[in-house]
N, C-alpha and C positions, 0 to 999 in steps of 0.2 A: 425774803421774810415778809410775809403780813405785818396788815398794821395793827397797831394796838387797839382792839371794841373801846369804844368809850359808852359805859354806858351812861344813859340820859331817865331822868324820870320827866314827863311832860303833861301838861294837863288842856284837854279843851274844857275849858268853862263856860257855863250856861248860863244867863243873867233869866229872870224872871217872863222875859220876852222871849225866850228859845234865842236870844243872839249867842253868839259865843266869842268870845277875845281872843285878839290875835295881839303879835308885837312883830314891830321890826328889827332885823338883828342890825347891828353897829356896821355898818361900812368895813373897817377895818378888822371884820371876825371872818371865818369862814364863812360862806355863804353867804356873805354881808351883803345887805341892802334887799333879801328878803323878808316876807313875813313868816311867820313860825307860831308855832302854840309855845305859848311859855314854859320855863322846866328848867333844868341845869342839871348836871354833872351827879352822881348817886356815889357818896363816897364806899374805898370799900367799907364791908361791912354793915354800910347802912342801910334800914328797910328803906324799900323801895317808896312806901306812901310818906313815911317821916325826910325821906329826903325827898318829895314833893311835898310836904310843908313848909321845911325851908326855906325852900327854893323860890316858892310862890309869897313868900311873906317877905322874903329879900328883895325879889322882883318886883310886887307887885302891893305890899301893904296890906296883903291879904290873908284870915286865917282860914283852913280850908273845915268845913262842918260835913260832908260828907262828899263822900267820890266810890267811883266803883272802876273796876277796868276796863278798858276798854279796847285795844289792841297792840299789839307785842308788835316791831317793826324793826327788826335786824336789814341795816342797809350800806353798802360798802360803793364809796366814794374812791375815787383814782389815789386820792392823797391819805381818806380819813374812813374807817367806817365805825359807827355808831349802830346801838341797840337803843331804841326810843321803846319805853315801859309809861303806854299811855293810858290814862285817866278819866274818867269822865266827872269834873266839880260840878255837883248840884246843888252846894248850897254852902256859903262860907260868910266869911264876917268883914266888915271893910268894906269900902269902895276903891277897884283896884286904880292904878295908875303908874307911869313907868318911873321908878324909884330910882334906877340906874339913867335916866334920861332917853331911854327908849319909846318911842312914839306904840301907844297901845289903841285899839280900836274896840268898838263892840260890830259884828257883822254880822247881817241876819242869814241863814243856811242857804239864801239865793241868791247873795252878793259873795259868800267866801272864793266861787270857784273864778271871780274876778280878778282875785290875788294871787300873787305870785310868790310859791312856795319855795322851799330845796324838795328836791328830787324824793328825798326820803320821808314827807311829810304828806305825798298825796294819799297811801292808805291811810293816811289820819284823817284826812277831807274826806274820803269815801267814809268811812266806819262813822263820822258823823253825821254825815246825811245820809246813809241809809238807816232804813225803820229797826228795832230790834225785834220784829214778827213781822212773818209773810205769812200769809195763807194763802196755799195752793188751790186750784180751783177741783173737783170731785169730776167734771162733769165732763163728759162726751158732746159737743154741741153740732155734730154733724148737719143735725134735720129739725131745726128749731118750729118745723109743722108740730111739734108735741109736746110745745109749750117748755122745752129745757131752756131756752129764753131769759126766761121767767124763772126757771131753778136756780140757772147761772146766778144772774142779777140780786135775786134772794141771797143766793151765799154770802155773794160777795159783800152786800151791805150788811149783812149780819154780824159778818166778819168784822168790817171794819166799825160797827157802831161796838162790837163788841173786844175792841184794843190790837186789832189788826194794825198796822204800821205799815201794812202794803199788800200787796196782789201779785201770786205769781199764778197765768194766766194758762191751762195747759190743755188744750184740745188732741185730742190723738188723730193721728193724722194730719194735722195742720201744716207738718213737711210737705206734702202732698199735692199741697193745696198752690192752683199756677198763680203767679206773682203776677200774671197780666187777667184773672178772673175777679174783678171785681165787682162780680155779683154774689162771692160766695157766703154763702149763709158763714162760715167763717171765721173772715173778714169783717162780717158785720157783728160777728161777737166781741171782737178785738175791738171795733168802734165804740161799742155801746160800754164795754167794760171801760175804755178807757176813760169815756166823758165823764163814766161814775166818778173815777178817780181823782181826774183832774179839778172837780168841783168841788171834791173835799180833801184837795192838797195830799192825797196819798202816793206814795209810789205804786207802780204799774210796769214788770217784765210780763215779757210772753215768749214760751216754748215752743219754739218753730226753727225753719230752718234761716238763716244767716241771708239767704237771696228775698224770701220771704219778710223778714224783719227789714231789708236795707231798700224794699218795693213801696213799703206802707211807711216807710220815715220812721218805726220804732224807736225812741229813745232808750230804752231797753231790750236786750233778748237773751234769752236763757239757754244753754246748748247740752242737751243729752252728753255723755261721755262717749256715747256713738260718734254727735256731731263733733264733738272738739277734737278728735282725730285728723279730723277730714278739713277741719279751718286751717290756711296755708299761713297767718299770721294775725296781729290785733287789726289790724288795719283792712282788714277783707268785710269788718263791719263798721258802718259810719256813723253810728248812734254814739251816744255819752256809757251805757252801764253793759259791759261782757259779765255775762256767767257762766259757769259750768256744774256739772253735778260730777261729785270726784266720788270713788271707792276706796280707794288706797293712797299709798303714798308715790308710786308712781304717775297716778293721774292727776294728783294733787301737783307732782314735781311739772307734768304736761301742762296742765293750767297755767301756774305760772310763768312757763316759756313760753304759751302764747299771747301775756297780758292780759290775762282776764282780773276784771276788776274786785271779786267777790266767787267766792267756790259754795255750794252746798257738797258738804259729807255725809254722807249715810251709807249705810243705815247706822245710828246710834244706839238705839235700842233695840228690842223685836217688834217686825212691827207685821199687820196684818193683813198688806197689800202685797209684803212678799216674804212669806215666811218660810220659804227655803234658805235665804240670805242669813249667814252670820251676822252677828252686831259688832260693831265694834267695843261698845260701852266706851264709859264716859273719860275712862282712864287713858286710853289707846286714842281717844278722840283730843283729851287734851294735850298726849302727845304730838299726836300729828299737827293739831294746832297750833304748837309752839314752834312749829317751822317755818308756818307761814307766813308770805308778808301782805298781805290781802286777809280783809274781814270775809269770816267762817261763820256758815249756820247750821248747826245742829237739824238733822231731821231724820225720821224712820221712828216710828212710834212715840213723836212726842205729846207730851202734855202739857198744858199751858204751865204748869206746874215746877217743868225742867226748863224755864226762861233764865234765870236766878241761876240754877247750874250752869246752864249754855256759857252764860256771860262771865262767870268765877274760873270757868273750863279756859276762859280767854277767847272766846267765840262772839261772835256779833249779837248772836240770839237763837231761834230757832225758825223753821219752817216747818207747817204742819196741814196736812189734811183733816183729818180726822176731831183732830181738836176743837177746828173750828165748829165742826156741824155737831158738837154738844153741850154745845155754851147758851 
């Protein structure tokens, strides 16, 4: 017999600084002696945000003034498994502190992955430190003789001076491209993108292949559903952030068996890069969503518009081309 779900309502909270609190659980609890996003037990029957009021006001001295969701985490332990229904508190009343004598911290998004979680709590680390918008790049940058350079670079800062949260980087043919050619025009888009990023604190994936990302040190890479076939395990790539781009729920169920950290789903909508493709729509989207245990983005004809959907859907947010280059 299975064990019984417990479910959990849990909240990362955000203080004014972008930190967010964590707590240490009791030594003598399950998982004791790690740290954890605060939350407790959802009776039955109870809403899921009323019983993270609770929760956080018993815990923590806290009244919570606004929250949104932010990721679903079904996760099964030898002994225990738990459904964590997580939260994002933006803005609440109090100054917390550990009310039950638990040691609470505030920790800035560059120190959390210092700490030491349970098992079932890193998609909660990922879904907070990733952006809730990526913008994909439009551009072919094969022959930067023609000033796409300069297109590239454009987007990308437009992008993010205009609420981008990150960059996903996507040259065609960059598979292609030899991991010991380090003259390639390429290459040197992937630098120059990246310096962008790093100097104003944004996330930064790029779409290539796995020997390609693990050649240039990549902190992230993104993998066609072509490539996530063909990756033998997580561990064939040596960076911090795997992605995949899923179509169904089979590729979605692939992703997760090879550890990828974050999936994009599409198409969501109709969209007009490839209008032979069914959509899923937002209903089938936030089914599939509700399986996964890894932050989900929306993309295939989005609008800045369907961010607020993405995230109600239980999705991380969206990724979008098109959106960007009309804003």
């Amino acid at each position: 017999m299975g064990n019984k779900i417990v479910h959990v309502a849990a909240a990362a909270i955000r203080n004014a600084d972008r930190q967010i609190l964590i707590a240490k659980r009791p030594d003598d609890k399950h998982q004791g002696g790690l740290w954890e996003f605060p939350g407790g037990k959802v009776e039955p029957g109870e809403p899921v945000v009323e019983a993270l009021q609770r929760e956080l006001h018993e815990e923590l001295g806290i009244d919570v003034i606004a929250c949104r969701p932010l990721i679903q985490v079904p996760y099964h332990y030898p002994d225990k498994s738990v459904f964590l229904d997580v939260y994002e508190v933006s803005a609440f009343e109090g100054e917390p502190w550990g009310k039950e004598g638990q040691p609470v911290k505030w920790a800035s998004e560059t120190e959390l992955e210092s700490y030491a979680f349970p098992a079932a709590n890193k998609p909660i680390l990922n879904a907070c430190l990733l952006p809730d918008s990526l913008a994909i790049t439009p551009f072919d940058c094969s022959d930067f003789s023609d000033g796409s350079d300069k297109k590239l670079l454009g987007f990308v800062e437009k992008a993010l001076l205009n609420g981008a949260g990150g960059v996903m980087l996507r040259l065609d043919g960059l598979s292609n491209v030899s991991s010991t050619d380090t003259s390639s025009s390429k290459k040197d888009a992937i630098g120059k993108v990246r310096d962008l990023c790093q100097s104003t604190g944004n996330f930064l994936s790029v779409n290539c292949s796995i020997e390609l990302a693990n050649a240039l040190q990549l902190d992230a890479v993104h993998l066609t559903s072509e490539r996530l076939v063909n990756i033998p395990e997580r561990s064939a790539f040596y960076g911090r952030w795997l992605s995949a781009s899923c179509h169904n729920e089979e590729q979605v169920a692939m992703a997760l068996e090879k550890g990828v950290d974050f999936i994009f789903l599409s198409p969501v909508n109709i969209t007009t890069s490839h209008p032979e493709a069914r959509p899923l729509g937002w209903e089938r989207y936030k089914e599939i969503v509700s399986q996964c245990t890894v932050p989900v983005y929306a993309l295939g004809g989005m609008d800045l518009d369907d961010l607020n959907l993405a995230i109600e859907s239980g999705g991380q947010g969206i990724a979008a081309i098109s959106a960007w280059l009309t804003v």
